[in-house]
C-alpha positions as CSV (number, residue, x, y, z in Angstrom):
1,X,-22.9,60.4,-3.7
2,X,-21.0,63.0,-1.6
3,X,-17.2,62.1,-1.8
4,X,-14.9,61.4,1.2
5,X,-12.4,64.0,1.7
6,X,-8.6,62.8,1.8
7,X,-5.6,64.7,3.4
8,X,-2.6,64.1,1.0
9,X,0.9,64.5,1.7
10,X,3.3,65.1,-1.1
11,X,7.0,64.5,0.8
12,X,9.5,67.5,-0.4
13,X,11.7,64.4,-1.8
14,X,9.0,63.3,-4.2
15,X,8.8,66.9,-6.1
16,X,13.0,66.4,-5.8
17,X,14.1,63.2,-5.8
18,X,17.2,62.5,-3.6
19,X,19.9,63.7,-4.9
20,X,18.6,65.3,-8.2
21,X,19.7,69.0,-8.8
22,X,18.0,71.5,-7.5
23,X,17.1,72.7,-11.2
24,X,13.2,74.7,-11.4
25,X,12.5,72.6,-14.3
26,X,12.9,69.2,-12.7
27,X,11.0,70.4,-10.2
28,X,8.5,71.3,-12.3
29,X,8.7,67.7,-14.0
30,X,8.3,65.8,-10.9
31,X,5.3,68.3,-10.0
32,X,3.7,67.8,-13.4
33,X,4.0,63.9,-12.6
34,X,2.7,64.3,-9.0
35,X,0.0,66.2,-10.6
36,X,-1.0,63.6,-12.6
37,X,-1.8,60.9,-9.3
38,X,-3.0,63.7,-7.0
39,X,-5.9,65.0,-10.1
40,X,-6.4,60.8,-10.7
41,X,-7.4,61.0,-6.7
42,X,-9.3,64.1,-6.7
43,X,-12.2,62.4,-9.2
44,X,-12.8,60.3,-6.7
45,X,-12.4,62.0,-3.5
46,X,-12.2,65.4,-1.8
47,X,-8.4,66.3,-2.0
48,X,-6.8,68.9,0.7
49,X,-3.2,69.0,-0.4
50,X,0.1,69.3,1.6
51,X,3.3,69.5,0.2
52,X,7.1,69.1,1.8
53,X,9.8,71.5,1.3
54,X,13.1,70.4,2.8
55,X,15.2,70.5,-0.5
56,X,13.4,73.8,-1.3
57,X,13.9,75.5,1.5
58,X,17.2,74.3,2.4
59,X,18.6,75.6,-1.3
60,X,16.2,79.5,-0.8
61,X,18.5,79.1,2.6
62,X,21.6,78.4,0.8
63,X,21.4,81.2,-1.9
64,X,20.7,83.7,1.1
65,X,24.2,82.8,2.3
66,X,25.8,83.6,-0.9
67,X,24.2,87.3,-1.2
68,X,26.7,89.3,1.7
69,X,24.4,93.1,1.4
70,X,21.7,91.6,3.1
71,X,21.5,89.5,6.3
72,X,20.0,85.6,5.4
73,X,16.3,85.9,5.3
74,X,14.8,83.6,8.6
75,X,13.0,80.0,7.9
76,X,9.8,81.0,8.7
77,X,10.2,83.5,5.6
78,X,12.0,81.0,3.5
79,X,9.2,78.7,4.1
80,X,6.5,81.2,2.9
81,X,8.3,81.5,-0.2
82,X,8.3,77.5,-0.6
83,X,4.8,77.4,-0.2
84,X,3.8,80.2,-2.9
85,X,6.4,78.7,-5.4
86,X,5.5,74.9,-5.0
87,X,2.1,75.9,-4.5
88,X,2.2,77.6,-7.9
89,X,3.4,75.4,-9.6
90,X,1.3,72.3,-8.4
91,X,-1.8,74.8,-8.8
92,X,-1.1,75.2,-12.5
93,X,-0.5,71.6,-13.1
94,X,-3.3,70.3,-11.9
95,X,-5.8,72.9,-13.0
96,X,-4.6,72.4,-16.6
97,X,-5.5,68.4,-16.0
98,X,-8.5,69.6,-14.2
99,X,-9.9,72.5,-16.0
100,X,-13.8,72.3,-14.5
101,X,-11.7,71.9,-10.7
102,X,-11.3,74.8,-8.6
103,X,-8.1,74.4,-7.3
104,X,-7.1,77.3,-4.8
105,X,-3.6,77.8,-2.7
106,X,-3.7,79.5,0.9
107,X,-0.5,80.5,2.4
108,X,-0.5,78.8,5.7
109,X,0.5,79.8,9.0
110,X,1.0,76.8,12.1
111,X,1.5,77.9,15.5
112,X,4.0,76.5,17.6
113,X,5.0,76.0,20.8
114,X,7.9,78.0,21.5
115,X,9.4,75.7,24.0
116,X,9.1,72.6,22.0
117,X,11.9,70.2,22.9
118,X,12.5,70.1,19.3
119,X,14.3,73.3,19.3
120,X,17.2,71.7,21.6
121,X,17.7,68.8,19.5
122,X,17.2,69.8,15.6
123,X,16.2,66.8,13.3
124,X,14.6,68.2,10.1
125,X,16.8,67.5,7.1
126,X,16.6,70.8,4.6
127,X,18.7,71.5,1.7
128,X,20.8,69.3,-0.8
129,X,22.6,65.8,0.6
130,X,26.3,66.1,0.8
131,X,28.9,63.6,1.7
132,X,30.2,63.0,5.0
133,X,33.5,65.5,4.4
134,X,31.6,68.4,2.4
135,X,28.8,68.0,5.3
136,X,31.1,68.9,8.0
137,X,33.1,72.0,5.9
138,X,29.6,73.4,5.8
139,X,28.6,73.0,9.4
140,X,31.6,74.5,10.3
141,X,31.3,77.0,8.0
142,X,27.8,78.2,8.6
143,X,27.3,76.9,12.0
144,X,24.8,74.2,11.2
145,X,23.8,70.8,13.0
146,X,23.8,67.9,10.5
147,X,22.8,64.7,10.5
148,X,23.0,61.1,8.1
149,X,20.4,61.2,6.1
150,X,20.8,57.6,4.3
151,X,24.2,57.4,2.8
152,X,24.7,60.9,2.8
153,X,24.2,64.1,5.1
154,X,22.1,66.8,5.3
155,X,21.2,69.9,7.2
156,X,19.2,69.8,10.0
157,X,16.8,72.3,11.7
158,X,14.2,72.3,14.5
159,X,11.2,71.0,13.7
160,X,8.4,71.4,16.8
161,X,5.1,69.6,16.5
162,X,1.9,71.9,15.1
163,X,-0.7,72.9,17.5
164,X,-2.6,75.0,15.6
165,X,-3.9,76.2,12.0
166,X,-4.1,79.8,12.3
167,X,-6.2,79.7,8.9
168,X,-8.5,76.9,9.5
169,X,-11.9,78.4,8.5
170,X,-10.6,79.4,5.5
171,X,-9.3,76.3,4.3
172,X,-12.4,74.6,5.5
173,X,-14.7,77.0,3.7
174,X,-13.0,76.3,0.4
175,X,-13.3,72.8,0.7
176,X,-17.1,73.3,1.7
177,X,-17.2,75.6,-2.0
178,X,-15.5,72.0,-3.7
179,X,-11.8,73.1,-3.8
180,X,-8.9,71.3,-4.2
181,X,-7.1,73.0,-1.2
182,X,-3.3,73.3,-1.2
183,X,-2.4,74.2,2.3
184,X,-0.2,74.0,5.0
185,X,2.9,73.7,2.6
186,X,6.2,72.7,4.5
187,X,4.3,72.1,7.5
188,X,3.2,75.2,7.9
189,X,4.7,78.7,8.1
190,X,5.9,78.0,12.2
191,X,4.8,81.3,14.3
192,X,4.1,81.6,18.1
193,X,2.3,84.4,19.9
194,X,4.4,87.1,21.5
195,X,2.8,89.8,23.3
196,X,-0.5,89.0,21.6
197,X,0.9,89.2,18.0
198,X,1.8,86.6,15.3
199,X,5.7,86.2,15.4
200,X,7.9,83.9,12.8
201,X,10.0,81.1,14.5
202,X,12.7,79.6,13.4
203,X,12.2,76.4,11.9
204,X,10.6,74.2,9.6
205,X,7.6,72.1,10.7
206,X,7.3,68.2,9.7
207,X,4.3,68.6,6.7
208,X,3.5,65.0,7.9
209,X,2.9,66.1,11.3
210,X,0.9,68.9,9.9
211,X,-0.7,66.9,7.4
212,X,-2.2,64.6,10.4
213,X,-3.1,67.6,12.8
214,X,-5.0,68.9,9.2
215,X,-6.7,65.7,8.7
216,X,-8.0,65.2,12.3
217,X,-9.1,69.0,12.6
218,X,-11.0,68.1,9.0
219,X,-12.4,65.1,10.3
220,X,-10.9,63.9,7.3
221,X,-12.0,59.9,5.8
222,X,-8.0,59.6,4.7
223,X,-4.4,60.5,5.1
224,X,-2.7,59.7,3.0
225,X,1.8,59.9,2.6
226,X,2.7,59.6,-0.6
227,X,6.6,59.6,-0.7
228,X,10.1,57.8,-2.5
229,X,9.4,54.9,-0.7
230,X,7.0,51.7,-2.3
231,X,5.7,51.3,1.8
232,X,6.9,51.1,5.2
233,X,9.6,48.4,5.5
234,X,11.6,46.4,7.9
235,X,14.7,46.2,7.7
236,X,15.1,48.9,5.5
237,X,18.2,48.7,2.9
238,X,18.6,45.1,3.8
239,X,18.5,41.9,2.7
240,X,16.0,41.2,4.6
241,X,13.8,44.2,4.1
242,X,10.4,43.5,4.6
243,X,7.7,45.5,3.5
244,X,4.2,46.0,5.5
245,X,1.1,45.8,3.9
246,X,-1.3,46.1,6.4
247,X,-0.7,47.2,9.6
248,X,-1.8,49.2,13.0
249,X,-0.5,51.6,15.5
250,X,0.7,48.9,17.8
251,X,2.2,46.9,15.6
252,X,4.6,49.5,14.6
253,X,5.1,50.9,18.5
254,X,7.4,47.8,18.2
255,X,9.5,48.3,15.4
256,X,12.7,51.2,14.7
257,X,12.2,54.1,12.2
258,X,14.6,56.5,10.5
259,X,14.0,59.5,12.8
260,X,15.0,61.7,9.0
261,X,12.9,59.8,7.4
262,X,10.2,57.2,7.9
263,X,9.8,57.7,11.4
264,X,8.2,61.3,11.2
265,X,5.7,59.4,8.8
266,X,5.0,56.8,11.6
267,X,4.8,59.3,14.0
268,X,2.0,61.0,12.1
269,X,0.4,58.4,10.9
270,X,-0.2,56.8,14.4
271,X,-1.1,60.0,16.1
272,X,-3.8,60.4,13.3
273,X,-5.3,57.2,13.6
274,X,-5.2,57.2,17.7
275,X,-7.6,60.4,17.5
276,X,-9.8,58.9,15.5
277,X,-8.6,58.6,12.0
278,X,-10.0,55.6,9.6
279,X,-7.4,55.2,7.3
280,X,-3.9,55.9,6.5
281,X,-1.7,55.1,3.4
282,X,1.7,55.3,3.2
283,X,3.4,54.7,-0.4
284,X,5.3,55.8,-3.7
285,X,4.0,58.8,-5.8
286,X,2.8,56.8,-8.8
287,X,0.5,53.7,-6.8
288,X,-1.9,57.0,-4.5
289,X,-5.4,55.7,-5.5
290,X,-4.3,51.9,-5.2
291,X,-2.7,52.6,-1.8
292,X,-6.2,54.2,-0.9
293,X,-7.6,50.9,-2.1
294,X,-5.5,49.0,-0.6
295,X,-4.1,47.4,-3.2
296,X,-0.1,48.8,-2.9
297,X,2.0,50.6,-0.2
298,X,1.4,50.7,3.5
299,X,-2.4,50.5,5.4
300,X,-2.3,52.1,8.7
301,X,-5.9,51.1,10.4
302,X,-7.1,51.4,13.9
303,X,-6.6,47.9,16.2
């Protein structure tokens, strides 16, 4: 029987839980456990990977500030670098659980639309959290925008919607050869044309938004978010926090989310299922197949 193929996105957070240090071997620890749920996945479905890299490419950013000989490398270069390193690491992992799997990486580039609304009004938290004081030294400091990011703060950047995968017939010829494809890492490396050529940008694209334009250009069976959270909630940090099991796009058209958090997810989530998309999950790291099953987290279906 010729297995469904499922768009997975691993949220930066879940490779670096929230407020962990930014140490390579707890990265590598939480990869090796992610690892674990995404090869569990892949012996039952097609797996196209897509990882997050806010922490990661807020701390490559960071270090860059601290070096004074050389000007700070741009984001778009920052996030190629995320890509190769998680995407290293996460293609070691699961190839020593999955030792008959080909498992390949492809550095990703996303276009972008240069006069995205998002560049006015920066949202994408990157980086370690901080408290409110540190937060605003730093902003001052370095010039940043920040924003709360649950109890704490964090740096934000632009983060303009994908409209298109300059490597798309790549990725899809691996997963025609049977590979599990990590792609698109971070979102996406953002780049815009400019005088006919390729050009970086200046940002870091939501890898859920990216994750949903992938699945929808794949004609993908799944989506599916895998993150720190158990599923989408009400009332989030509440007493009365309530947590969706099964839901649709309209549903949620009515409810609030966390514009740093949850609400990207939403957003992606609906847009995928509005074009067409079956299924999407929305869950914690350790439940993927039983979200898929519906049997934990948050299922996304059409009306």
């Amino acid at each position: 029987m010729t297995k469904q193929t499922v768009v997975v996105a691993l949220g930066g957070n879940a490779l670096l839980r929230r407020g962990e240090p930014l140490e390579a071997d707890i990265q590598r620890q939480n990869i090796a456990t992610a690892a674990k749920t995404i090869a569990e996945i892949a012996k039952e479905y097609n797996v196209v990977l897509v990882h997050g890299n806010g922490p990661q490419v807020g701390l490559l950013a960071l270090q860059g500030l601290e070096y004074k000989k050389v000007s700070p490398y741009p984001l778009d270069v920052l996030g190629s670098e995320t890509q190769g390193m998680i995407g290293y690491i996460l293609m070691q992992e699961l190839k020593n659980l999955l030792p008959e799997q080909h498992v390949s990486c492809m550095l990703t580039q996303m276009s972008v639309d240069p006069n995205d609304p998002a560049f006015a009004d920066p949202t994408k938290p990157i980086g370690p959290v901080y408290n409110e004081a540190e937060a605003r030294e730093l902003a001052e400091k370095y010039h940043w925008t920040v924003k709360p990011d649950g109890q704490y703060f964090r740096r934000v950047v632009p983060s303009p919607q994908p409209t298109g995968i300059i490597e798309d017939d790549a990725i899809s010829a691996l997963i025609n050869q049977q590979h599990l494809v990590i792609c698109t890492g971070g979102g996406g490396i953002p780049v815009k044309k400019e005088n006919g050529k390729l050009v970086g940008v200046e940002a870091v694209i939501d890898k859920d938004m990216s994750a949903a334009f992938l699945a929808k250009q794949l004609d993908a069976d799944a989506l599916l978010i895998l993150t720190d959270a158990d599923a989408v909630f009400l009332d989030w940090g509440k007493p009365t926090q309530k947590a969706l099991r099964s839901t649709t796009p309209s549903e949620l058209a009515q409810y609030a989310f966390d514009a740093g958090s949850m609400g990207p997810k939403i957003d992606a989530s609906c847009e995928f299922i509005n074009q067409g998309g079956k299924l999407v999950g929305i869950g914690s790291l350790e439940a993927g197949l039983r979200i898929l099953k519906g049997e934990a987290g948050t299922n996304i279906i059409a009306e």
